[in-house]
C-alpha positions as CSV (number, residue, x, y, z in Angstrom):
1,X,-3.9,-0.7,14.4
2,X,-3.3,-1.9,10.9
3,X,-3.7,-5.5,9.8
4,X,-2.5,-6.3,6.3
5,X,-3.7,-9.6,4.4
6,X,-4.0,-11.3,1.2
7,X,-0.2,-11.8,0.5
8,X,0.9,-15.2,-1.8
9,X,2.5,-16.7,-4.4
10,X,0.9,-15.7,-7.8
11,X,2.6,-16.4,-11.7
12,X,4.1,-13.0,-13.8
13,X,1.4,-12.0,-15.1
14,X,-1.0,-12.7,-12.4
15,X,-3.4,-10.9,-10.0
16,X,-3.7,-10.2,-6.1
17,X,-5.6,-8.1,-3.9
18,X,-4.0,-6.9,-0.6
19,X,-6.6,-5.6,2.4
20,X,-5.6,-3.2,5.4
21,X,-7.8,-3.3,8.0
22,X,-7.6,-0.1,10.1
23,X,-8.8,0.2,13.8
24,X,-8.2,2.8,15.9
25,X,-7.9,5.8,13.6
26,X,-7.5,9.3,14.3
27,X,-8.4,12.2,12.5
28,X,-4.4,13.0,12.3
29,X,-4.3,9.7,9.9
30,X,-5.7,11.1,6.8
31,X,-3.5,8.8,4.7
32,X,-3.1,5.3,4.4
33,X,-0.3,3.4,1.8
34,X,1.3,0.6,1.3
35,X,5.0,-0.2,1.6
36,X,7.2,-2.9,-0.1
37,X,10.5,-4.1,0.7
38,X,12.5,-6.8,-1.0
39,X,15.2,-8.8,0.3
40,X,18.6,-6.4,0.3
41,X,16.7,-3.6,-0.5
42,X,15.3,-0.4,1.1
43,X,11.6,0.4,1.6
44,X,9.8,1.8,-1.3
45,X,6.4,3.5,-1.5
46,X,4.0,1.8,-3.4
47,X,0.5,3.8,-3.3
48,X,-1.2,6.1,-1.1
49,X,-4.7,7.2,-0.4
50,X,-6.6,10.0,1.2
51,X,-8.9,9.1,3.8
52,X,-10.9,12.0,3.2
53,X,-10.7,13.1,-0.6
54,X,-9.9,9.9,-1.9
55,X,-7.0,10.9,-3.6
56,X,-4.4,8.5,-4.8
57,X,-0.8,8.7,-5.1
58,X,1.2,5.9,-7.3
59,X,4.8,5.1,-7.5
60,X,6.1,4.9,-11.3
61,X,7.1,1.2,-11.4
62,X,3.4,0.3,-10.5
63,X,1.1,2.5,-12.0
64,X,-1.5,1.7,-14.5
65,X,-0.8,-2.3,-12.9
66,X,-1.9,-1.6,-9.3
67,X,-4.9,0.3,-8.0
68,X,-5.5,1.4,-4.4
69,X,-8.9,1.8,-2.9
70,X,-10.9,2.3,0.1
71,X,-14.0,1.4,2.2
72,X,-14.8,3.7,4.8
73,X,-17.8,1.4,6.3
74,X,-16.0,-1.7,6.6
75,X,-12.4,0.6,8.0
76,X,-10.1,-1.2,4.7
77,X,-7.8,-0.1,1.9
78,X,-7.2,-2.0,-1.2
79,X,-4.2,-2.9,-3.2
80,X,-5.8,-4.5,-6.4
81,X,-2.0,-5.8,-8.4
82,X,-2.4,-7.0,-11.7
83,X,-0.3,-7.9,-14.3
84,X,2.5,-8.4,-11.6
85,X,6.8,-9.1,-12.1
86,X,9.2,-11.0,-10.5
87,X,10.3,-7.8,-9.4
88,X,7.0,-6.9,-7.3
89,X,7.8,-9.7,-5.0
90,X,8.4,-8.0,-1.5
91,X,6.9,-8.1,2.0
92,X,3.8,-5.5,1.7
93,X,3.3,-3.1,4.6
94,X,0.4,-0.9,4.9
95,X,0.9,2.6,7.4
96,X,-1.3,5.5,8.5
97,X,-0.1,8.7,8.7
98,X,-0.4,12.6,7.8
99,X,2.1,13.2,5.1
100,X,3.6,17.1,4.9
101,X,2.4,16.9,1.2
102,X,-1.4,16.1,0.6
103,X,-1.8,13.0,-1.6
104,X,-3.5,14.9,-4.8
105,X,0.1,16.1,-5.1
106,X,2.4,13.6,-3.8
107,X,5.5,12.9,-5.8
108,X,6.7,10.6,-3.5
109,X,6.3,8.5,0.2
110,X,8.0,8.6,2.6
111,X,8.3,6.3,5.7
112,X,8.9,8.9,8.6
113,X,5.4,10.7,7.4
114,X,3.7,7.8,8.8
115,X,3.9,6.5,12.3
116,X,1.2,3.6,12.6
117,X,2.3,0.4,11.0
118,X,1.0,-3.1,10.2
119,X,2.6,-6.1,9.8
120,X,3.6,-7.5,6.3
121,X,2.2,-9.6,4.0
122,X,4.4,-11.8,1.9
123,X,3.7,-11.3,-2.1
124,X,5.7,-13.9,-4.1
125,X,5.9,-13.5,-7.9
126,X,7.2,-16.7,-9.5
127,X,6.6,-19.4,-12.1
């Protein structure tokens, strides 16, 4: 199970940290990332990370803004966002999986590689 928190209503050009909280995991759920989706639009890929390696994967429009990061003891991922847009606002999903293509070498997510989900956390970027 995946618990995602830490969602809200932040300026442009502010800062928020989402957590997943992971129980339950198998050693077939190497990878955990986080998902966004906007009203009217499809699900993107945000960030991944390995489990194992601790490898990271970032989509274009966020890196250098957001990093990802985990702690194996306490079973959570990050999503540190800074400098966030209007256009980050989205309901954040986080998801376990084993993607076909390790993370060191990802290009891009994709939601069928991933079959545990969380529920969303709302992120709001407005002035």
């Amino acid at each position: 199970q995946l618990q995602a928190s830490g969602g809200g209503l932040v300026q442009p050009g502010g800062s928020l940290r989402l957590s997943c909280a992971v129980s339950g995991f198998t050693s077939d759920e190497d990878a955990i990332a986080w998902f966004r989706q906007a009203p009217g639009k499809e699900r993107e890929g945000v960030s991944c990370i390995s489990i194992s390696d601790g490898s990271t994967y970032y989509a274009g429009s966020v890196k250098g803004r957001f990093t990802i990061s985990r702690d194996n003891a306490k079973n959570t991922v990050y999503l540190l966002m800074n400098a966030l847009k209007p256009e980050d606002t989205a309901v954040y999903y986080c998801a376990a999986g084993e993607p076909f293509v390790p993370v060191a070498t990802m290009k891009a997510l994709f939601p069928p590689d991933f079959d545990s989900w969380g529920k969303g956390t709302l992120v709001t970027v407005s002035s």
